[in-house]
C-alpha positions in Angstrom: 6.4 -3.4 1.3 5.2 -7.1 0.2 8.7 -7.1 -2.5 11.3 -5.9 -0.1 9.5 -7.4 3.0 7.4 -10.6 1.9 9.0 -13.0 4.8 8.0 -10.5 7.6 4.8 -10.4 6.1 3.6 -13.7 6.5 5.0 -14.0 9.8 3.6 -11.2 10.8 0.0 -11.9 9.7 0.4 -16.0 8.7 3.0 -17.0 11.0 1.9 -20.8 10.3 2.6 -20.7 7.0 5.7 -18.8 7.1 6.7 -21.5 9.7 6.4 -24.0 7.3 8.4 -22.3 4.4 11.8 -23.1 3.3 12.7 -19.5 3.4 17.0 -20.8 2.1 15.7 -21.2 -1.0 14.4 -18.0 -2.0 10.9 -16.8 -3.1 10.1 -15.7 -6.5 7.5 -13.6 -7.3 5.1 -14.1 -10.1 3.7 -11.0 -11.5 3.5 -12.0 -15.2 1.7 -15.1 -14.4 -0.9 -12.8 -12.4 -1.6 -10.6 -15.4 -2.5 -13.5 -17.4 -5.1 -14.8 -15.3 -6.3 -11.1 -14.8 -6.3 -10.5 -18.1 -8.6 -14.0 -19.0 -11.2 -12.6 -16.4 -14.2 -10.7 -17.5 -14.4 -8.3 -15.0 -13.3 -5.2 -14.7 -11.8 -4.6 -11.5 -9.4 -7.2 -9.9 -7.6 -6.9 -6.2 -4.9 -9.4 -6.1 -1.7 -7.7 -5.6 1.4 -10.7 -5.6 1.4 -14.0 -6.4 4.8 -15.4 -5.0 6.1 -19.1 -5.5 7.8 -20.5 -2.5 9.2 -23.6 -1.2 8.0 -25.7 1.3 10.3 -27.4 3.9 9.2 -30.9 2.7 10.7 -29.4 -0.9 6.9 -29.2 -2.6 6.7 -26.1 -4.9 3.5 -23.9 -4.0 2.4 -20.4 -4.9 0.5 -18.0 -2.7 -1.6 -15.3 -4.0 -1.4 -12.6 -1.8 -4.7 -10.1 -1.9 -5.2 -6.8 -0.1 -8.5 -5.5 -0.1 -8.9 -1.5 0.5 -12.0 -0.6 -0.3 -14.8 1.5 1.4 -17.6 0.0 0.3 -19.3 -3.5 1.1 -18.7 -6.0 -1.8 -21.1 -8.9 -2.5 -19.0 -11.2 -4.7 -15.8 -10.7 -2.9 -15.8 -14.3 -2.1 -16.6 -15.2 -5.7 -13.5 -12.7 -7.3 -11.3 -14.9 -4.9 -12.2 -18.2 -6.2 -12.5 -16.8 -9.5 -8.8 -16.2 -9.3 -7.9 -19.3 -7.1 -9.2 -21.9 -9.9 -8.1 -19.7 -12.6 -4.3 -20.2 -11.5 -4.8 -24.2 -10.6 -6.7 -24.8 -14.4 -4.1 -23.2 -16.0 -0.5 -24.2 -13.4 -2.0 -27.3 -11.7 0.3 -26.3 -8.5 -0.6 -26.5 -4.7 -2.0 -22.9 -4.1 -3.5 -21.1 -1.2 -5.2 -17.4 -1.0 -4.4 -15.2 1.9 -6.4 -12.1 2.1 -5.5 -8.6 4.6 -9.2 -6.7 5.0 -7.9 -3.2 5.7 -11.6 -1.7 5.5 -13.2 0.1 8.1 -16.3 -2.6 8.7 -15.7 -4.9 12.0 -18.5 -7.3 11.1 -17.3 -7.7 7.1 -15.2 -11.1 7.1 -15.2 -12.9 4.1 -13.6 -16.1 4.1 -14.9 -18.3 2.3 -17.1 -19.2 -0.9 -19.6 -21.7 -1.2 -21.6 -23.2 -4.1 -24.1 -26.3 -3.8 -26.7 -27.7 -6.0 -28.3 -31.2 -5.9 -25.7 -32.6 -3.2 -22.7 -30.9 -5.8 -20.9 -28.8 -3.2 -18.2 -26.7 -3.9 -16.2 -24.7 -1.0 -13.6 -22.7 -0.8 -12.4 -21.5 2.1 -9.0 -18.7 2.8 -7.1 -17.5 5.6 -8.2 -13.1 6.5 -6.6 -11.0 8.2 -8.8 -8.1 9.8 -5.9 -4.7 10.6 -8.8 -3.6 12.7 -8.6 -6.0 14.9 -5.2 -5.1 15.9 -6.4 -1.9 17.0 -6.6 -2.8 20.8 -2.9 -3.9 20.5 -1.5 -0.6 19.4 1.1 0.1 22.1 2.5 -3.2 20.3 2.6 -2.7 16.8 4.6 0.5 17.7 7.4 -2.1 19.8 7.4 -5.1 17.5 10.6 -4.9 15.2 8.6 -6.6 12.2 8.5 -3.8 10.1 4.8 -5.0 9.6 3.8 -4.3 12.7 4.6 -0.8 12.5 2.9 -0.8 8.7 -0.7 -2.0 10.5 0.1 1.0 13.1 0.2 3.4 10.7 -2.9 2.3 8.5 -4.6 2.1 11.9 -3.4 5.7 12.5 -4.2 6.8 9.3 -8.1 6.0 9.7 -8.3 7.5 13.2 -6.9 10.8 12.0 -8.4 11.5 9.0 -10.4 14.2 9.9 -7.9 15.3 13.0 -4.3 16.9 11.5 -3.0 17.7 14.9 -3.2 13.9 15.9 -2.2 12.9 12.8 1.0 14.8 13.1 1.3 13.5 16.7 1.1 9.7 15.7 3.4 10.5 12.5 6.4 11.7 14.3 6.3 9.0 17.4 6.3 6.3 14.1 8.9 7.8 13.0 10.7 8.0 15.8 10.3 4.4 16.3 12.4 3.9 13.1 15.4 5.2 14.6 15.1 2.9 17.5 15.0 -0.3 16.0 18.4 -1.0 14.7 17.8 -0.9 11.1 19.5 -0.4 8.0 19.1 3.3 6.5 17.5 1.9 3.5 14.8 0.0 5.9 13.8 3.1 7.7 13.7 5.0 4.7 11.6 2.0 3.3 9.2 2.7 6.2 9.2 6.0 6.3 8.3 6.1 2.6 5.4 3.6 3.5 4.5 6.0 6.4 4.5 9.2 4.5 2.2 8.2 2.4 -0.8 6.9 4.4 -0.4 9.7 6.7 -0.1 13.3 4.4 -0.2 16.4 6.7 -1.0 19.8 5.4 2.1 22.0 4.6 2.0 23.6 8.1 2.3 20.7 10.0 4.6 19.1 7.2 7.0 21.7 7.8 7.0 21.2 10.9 7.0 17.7 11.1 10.3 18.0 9.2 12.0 20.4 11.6 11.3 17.8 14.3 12.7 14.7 12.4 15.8 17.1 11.9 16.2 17.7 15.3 15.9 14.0 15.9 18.6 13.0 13.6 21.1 15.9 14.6 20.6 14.2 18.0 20.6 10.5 16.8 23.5 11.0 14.6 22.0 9.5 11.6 21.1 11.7 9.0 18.7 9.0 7.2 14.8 11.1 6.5 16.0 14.5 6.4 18.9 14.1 4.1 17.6 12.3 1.4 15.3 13.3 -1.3 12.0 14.5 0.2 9.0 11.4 -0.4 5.6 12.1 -1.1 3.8 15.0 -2.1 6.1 17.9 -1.6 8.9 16.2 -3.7 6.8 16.8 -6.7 5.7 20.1 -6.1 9.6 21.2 -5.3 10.8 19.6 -8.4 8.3 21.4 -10.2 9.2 24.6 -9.1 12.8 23.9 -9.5 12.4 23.5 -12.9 9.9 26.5 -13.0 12.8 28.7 -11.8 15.5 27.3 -14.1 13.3 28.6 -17.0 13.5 31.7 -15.5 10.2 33.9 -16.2 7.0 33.5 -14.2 5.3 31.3 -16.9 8.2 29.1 -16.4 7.3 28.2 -12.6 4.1 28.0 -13.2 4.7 25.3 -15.7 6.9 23.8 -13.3 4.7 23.3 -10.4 2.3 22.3 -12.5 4.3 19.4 -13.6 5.5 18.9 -10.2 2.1 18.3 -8.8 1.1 16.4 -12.3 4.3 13.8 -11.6 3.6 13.1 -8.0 0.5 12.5 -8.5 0.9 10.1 -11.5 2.9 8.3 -9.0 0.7 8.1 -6.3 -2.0 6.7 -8.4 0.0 4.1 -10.0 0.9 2.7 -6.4 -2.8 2.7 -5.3 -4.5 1.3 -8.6 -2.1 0.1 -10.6 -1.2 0.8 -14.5 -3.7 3.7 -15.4 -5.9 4.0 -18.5 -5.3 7.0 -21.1 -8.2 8.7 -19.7 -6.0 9.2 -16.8 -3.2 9.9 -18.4 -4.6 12.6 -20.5 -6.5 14.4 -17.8 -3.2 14.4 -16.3 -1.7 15.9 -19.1 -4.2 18.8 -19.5 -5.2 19.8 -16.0 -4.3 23.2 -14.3 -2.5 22.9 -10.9 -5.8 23.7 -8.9 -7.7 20.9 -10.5 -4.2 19.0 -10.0 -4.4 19.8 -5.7 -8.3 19.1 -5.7 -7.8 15.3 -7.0 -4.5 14.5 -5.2 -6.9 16.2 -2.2 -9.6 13.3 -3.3 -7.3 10.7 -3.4 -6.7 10.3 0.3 -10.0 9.1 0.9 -11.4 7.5 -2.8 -11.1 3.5 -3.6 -11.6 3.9 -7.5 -10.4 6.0 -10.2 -13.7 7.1 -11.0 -13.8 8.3 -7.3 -10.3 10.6 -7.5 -11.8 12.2 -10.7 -15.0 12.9 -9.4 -16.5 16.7 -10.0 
C-alpha cells in the first residue's frame, strides 16, 4: 500500500506535508539505505517500514521515514527506537529528515510523540508527527465514502479489530468494503490492490469465505466488471488450492496430501514475510518440516500475534 500508494498516504494522514511536496518530480524510495541503519543498530527488533526521498516545492531534497507501529503490547522505548533511527540516518546522510509514525494499536491513551533527554541544562528533544487509526473510528461512515484508497485501508483495520471475535459481522463489513471498490471509479488493478489489502486483514472461515465469494460474483455479473472473482484467488485459500492442485496432478492420495501441505506451507511463508519482514532459518525450517495441522494452527495464530515468537507459540 505505502509503494503503489505513498502520495495518498500522506494526504490522507499528513496532508501538510504532502501539501508542501513537489509531487512532478517523483519520489524514490530508499530501502537499501534503511537496512543499513537497521543493520548498525543493536537491537533486535526494528519497525520502520519505508524511508522515501522526496522533493520539496522550494527544490530542497528531504527524506521521510515512514513507521507503522502494530503491536499489542505497551512499549517503553518506543520514543527512543525513533530517535535512534532519526539521528542514525542524519549522522550518516546529513539531509533534512522528518519521522511520521501511524499507531494502529488498540490503546486510546498510548501516544508517543516525542523523545526527550536533559541533563545539567543539555536538552535534547525530539518531537514527530502520529497518527492514531482509532481515532477515526467515530468517522466510519466516511472512510467508507472518501475515494483515498487510505481511507478505505483505516476502515478495514478498524473493522478488522471490531470483528475479531464476531465472523458474521466480519463478513458483513467485508462485502460492503468491497462493494465500495466497485463504486469508486477505479482501475482494476486498484481495486484488486485493495481488495488484496482487504482480504487480508479481514480472513473469514471457509463457510463464510465461500459465501463471501458467491456474493462478490453476483456483484460483478451485475456490475459488469469481472475484476475479484476472475482473477487468481488472494489470501489464504489460493495456497491451499494450489496445493491441492498439485496434490491431484501427482495422482495418488500421498500426492494431495503433499500438496496441501505445501499449499498451506507457501501461503503462509507469504503472509509472514508481509507482516515481519525477511524470516530467520528457524522459520524457514519449521516451515519446511511441519504437517498441515500444525501448518492451520500457526496461520490460525497469526491473525492475532505481533512477533514471530508469538505465531510459533505451543
Amino acid at each position: 500500500m505505502l509503494e503503489r500508494y505513498f502520495p495518498a498516504f500522506l494526504a490522507w494522514f499528513f496532508p501538510h506535508i504532502a501539501a508542501d511536496i513537489d509531487w512532478n518530480r517523483g519520489y524514490v524510495f530508499l530501502d537499501k539505505e534503511l537496512q543499513k541503519i537497521a543493520r548498525r543498530a543493536k537491537e533486535k527488533r526494528r519497525y520502520a517500514d519505508k524511508l522515501v526521498k522526496v522533493w520539496r516545492r522550494d527544490g530542497e531534497e528531504t527524506w521521510v521515514l515512514v513507521h507503522i507501529e502494530i503491536q499489542a503490547g505497551f512499549e517503553t522505548d518506543f520514543a527512543e527506537r525513533m530517535f535512534v533511527y532519526y539521528y542514525r540516518l542524519f549522522d550518516r546522510y546529513r539531509l533534512p529528515l522528518t519521522s511520521l509514525v501511524v499507531l494502529a494499536d488498540e490503546r486510546p491513551k498510548w501516544r508517543p510523540n516525542h523523545y526527550e533527554r536533559e541533563l545539567w541544562r543539555c536538552k535534547l528533544d525530539l518531537q514527530f508527527p502520529v497518527v492514531k487509526l482509532l481515532d477515526y473510528q467515530p468517522r466510519l461512515a466516511e472512510l467508507e465514502t472518501d475515494p483515498n484508497p487510505f481511507a478505505l485501508a483505516t476502515a478495514a483495520h478498524l473493522l478488522a479489530q471490531t470483528t475479531r471475535h464476531d465472523p458474521q459481522q466480519r463478513f458483513a463489513g467485508k462485502l460492503a468494503l468491497t462493494r465500495r471498490l466497485y463504486q469508486r471509479g477505479w482501475t482494476k488493478q486498484e481495486v484488486l490492490d485493495l481488495y488484496e489489502f482487504i482480504d487480508w486483514l479481514l480472513a473469514l472461515p471457509d463457510a463464510l469465505e465461500d459465501a463471501f465469494l458467491d456474493e462478490i460474483h453476483e456483484l460483478e455479473e451485475n456490475e459488469k466488471m469481472r475484476y475479484i472473482s476472475s482473477a487468481e484467488r488472494i489470501g489464504m485459500r489460493r495456497g491451499e488450492e494450489l496445493g491441492l492442485q498439485k496434490g491431484l496432478q501427482q495422482g495418488e492420495q500421498r500426492g494431495l496430501q503433499k500438496g496441501e501441505q505445501l499449499g498451506t506451507a507457501t501461503t503462509l511463508h507469504r503472509l509472514l514475510r508481509r507482516r515481519f519482514g525477511p524470516l530467520p532459518d528457524w522459520v524457514e525450517i519449521k516451515l519446511q518440516e511441519a504437517p498441515s495441522p500444525q501448518l492451520e494452527q500457526w496461520t490460525d495464530q497469526l491473525l492475532d500475534a505481533d512477533t514471530l515468537e508469538l505465531v510459533f507459540r505451543e
